[in-house]
C-alpha positions in Angstrom: -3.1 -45.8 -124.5 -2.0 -47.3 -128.0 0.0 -50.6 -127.6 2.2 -52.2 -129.8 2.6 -56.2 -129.6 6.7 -57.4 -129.9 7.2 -60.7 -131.5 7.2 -62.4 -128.1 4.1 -61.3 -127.6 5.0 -58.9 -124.9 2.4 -55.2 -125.3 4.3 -52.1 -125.2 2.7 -49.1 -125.1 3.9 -45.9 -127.9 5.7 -44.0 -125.5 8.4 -45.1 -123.1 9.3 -43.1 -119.6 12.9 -42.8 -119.5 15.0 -42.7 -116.2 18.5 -41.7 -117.5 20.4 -38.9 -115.0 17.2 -38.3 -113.1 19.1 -39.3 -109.9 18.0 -38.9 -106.2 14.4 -37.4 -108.2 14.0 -40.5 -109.9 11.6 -42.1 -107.5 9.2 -38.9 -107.0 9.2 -38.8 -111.1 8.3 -42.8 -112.0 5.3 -42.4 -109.6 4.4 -39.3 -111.4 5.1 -40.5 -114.5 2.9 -43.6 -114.1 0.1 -41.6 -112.5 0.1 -39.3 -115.3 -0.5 -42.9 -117.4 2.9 -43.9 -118.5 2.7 -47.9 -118.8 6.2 -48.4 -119.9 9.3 -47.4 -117.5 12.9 -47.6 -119.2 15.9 -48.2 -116.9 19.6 -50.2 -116.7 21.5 -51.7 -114.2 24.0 -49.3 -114.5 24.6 -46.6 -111.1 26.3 -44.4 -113.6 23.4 -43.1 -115.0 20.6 -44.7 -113.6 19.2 -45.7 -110.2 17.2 -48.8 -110.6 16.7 -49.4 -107.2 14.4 -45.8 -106.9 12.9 -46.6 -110.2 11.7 -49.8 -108.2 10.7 -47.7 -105.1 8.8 -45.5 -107.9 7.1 -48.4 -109.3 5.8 -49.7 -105.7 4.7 -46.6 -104.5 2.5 -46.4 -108.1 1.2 -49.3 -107.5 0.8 -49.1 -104.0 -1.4 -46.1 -104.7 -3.6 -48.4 -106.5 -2.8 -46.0 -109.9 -1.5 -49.4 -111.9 -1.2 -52.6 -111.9 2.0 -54.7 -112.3 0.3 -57.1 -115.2 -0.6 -53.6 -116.4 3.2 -52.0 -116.6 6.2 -52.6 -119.3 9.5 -52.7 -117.2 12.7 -52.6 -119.1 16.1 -52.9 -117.9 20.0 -53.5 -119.6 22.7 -55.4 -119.1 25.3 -53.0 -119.1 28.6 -54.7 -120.1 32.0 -53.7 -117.4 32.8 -51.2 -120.1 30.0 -48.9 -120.0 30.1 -49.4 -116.0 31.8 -47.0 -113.0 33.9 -49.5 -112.0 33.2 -48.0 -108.5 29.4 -49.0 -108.6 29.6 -52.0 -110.7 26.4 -54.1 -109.9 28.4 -57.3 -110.3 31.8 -59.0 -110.4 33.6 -57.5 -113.6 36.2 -60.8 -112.9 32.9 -63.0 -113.5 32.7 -64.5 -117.0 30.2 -63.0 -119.6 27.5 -65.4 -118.2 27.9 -65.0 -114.9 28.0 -61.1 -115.0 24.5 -61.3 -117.0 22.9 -63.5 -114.7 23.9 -61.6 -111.3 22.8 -58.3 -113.2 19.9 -59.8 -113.7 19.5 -60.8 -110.6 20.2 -57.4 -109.2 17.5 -55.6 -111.4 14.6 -58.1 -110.4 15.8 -57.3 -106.7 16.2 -53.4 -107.5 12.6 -53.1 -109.8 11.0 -55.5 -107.1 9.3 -57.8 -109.7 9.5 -61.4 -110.6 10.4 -60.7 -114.1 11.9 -58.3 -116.3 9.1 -57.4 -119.2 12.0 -56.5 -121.6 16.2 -56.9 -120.9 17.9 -55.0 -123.4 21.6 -55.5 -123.9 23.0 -51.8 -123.5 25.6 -51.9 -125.8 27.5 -54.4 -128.2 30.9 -56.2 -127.3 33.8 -56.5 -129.3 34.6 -59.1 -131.1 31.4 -60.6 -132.1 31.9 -63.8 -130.3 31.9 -61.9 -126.8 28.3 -60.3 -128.0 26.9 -63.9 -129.0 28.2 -65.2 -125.3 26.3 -62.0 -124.0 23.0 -63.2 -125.9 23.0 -66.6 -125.2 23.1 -65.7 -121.9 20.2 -63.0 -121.8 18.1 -66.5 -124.1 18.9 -68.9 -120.9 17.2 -65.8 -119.2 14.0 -66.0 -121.2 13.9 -70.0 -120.9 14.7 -69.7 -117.4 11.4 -67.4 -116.8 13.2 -64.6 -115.4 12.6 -61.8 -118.8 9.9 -62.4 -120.9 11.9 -60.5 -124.2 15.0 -59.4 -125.4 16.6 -56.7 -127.3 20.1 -54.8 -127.9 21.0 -50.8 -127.5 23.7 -48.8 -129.1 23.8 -50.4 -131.9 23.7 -48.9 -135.9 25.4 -51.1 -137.7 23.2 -52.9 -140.2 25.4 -55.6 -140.6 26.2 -56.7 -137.2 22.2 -56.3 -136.2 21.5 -58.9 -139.4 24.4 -61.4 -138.0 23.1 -61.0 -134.7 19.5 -61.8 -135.9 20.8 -65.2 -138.2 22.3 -66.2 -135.2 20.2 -65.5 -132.5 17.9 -68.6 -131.1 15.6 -66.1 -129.5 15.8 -63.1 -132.1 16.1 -59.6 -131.0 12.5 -57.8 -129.9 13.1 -54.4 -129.9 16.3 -52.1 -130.9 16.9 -49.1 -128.8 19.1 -46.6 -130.6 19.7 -42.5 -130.3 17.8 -40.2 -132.5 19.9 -38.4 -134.4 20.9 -36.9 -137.9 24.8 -39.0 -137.1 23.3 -42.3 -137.4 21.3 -41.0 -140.9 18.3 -41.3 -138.1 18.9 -45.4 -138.7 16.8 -45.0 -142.0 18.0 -48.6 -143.6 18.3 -50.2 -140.0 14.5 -48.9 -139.1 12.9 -50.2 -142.5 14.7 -53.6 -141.7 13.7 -53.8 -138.6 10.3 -53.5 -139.2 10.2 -56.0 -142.2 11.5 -58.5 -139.6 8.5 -57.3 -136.9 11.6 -55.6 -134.9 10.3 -53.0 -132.6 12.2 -49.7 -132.9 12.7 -47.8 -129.5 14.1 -43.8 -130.0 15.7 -42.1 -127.0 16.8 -38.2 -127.5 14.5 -38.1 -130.1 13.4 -34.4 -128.8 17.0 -33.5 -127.3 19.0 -33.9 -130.6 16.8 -32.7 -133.0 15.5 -28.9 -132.1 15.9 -27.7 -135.8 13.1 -30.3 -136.6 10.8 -28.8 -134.3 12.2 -25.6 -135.0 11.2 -26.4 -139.1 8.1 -24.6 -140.3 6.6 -27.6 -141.3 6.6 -28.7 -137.7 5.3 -25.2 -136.2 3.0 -25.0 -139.1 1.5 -28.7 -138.2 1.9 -27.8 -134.4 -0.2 -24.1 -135.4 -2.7 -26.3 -137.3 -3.9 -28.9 -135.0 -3.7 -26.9 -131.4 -0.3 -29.1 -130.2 2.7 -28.7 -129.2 5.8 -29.2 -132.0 7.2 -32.4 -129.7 3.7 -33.8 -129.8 3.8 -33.6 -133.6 7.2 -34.9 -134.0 6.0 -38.2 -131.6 3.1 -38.3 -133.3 5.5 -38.9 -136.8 7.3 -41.3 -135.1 4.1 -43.4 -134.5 3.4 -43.4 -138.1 6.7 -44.9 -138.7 6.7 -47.8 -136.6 8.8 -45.9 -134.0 8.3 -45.9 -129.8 10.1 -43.0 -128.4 11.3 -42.6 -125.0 10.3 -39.2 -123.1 13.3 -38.8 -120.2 10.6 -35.6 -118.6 10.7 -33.8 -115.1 7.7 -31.9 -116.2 4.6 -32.9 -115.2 2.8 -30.8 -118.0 5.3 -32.6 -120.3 4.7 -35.9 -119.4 0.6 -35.2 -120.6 1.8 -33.5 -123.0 3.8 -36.7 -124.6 0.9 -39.3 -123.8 -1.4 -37.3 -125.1 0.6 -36.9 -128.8 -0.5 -40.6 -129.4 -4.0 -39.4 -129.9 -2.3 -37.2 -132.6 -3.5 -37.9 -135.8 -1.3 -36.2 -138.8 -2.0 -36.0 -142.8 -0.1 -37.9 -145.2 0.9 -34.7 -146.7 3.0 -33.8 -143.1 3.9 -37.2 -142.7 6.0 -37.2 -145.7 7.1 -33.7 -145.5 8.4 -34.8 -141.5 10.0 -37.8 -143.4 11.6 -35.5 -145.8 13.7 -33.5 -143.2 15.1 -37.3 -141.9 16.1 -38.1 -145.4 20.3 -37.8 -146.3 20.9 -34.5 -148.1 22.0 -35.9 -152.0 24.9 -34.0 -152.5 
């Protein structure tokens, strides 16, 4: 599998498993999705949506198997802040300050994932004001010193601006960006070229889900027609020429090789730029 290397040095591999809503399932599916060859595993201490603690139970039972590694896995996890939380399943004390919520959510994902540190802590959303966000980060930085997460990064976020204050006033500056795919955020054209000018890793999640008249285009099917692949596995194989990881959130086991196997996709400049041309903002 392809890797790309983050800023702190940390290898991630071009396609991410996602564990968003897969529920009771979700252990069954990580094992299968790292037996399939998924490296990285996406996840949040967040009940809501995810259940970290099966994602860990999926991950043992992986490597139990002898099918990976841990040195050979990317883990990533959030901190998801009390407003993005069921307040009935919070995984820490919402009457906590900032600091002390990120630390025990930490805590909890390192019990929940069953490892002794967290590849990649992402913050899953921005706080309002900005001085509650900066709290937030200098918390996830004592993190990194402390040993516990190796990088950091932020989620939910498309506002230029705020991302470039964030970055000036970071100590330990953001690794990766995880933002939704979609034609409402202008597909985060400005934000992505920024981020890779500053060696920002760019991480895509519904990139298949919220975009079916790309793959429905004709110069999708025509590329997919062409080369013997699927339309998804063309569309991830754009993303890779543009710097971008995508997350595949799968039940399917045929989907899942289907996915890893778009990184040995190899597209023409030609379809590259007419992919990039269905991204662009209409000019009116």
């Amino acid at each position: 599998m392809d890797f790309v290397t983050t800023t702190a040095g940390v290898r991630l591999p071009h396609v991410i498993y996602g564990t968003a809503w897969k529920k009771e399932a979700t252990a069954p599916l990580v094992t299968q999705a790292i037996t399939a060859g998924f490296r990285a595993i996406d996840t949040a201490c967040q009940p809501r949506h995810y259940r970290e603690d099966l994602v860990g139970e999926g991950i043992a039972a992986a490597i139990a198997s002898g099918a990976v590694r841990r040195d050979e896995l990317f883990i990533q996890t959030k901190f998801t802040p009390a407003a993005g939380q069921d307040m009935s399943s919070i995984p820490y004390d919402p009457a906590m300050g900032l600091p002390e919520q990120v630390k025990a959510s930490c805590a909890v994902s390192l019990q929940n994932l069953q490892i002794d540190v967290i590849d990649s802590l992402v913050l899953h959303s921005p706080l309002f004001p900005y001085a509650d966000l900066l709290t937030v980060w200098r918390s996830m930085e004592a993190l990194v010193d402390e040993g516990y997460v190796r990088q950091i990064g932020i989620s939910n976020l498309y506002d230029l601006a705020w991302h470039q204050k964030l970055y000036a006033d970071a100590r330990i500056k953001p690794a990766v960006i995880q933002n939704r795919f979609y034609a409402d955020s202008g597909y985060d054209i400005d934000l992505r070229h920024w981020a890779k000018d500053v060696g920002i890793v760019y991480q895509s999640f519904w990139s298949l889900t919220a975009n079916p008249h790309i793959l429905e285009h004709p110069v999708v099917q025509g590329a997919a027609i062409s080369l013997g692949k699927t339309p998804a596995q063309v569309f991830f194989a754009f993303l890779r020429t543009q710097g971008v990881v995508p997350l595949s959130g799968t039940t399917s086991q045929e989907h899942m090789r289907d996915d890893l196997e778009s990184a040995a996709v190899t597209l023409d400049a030609a379809t590259v730029n007419a992919i990039a041309a269905l991204l662009a903002p209409t000019k009116q």
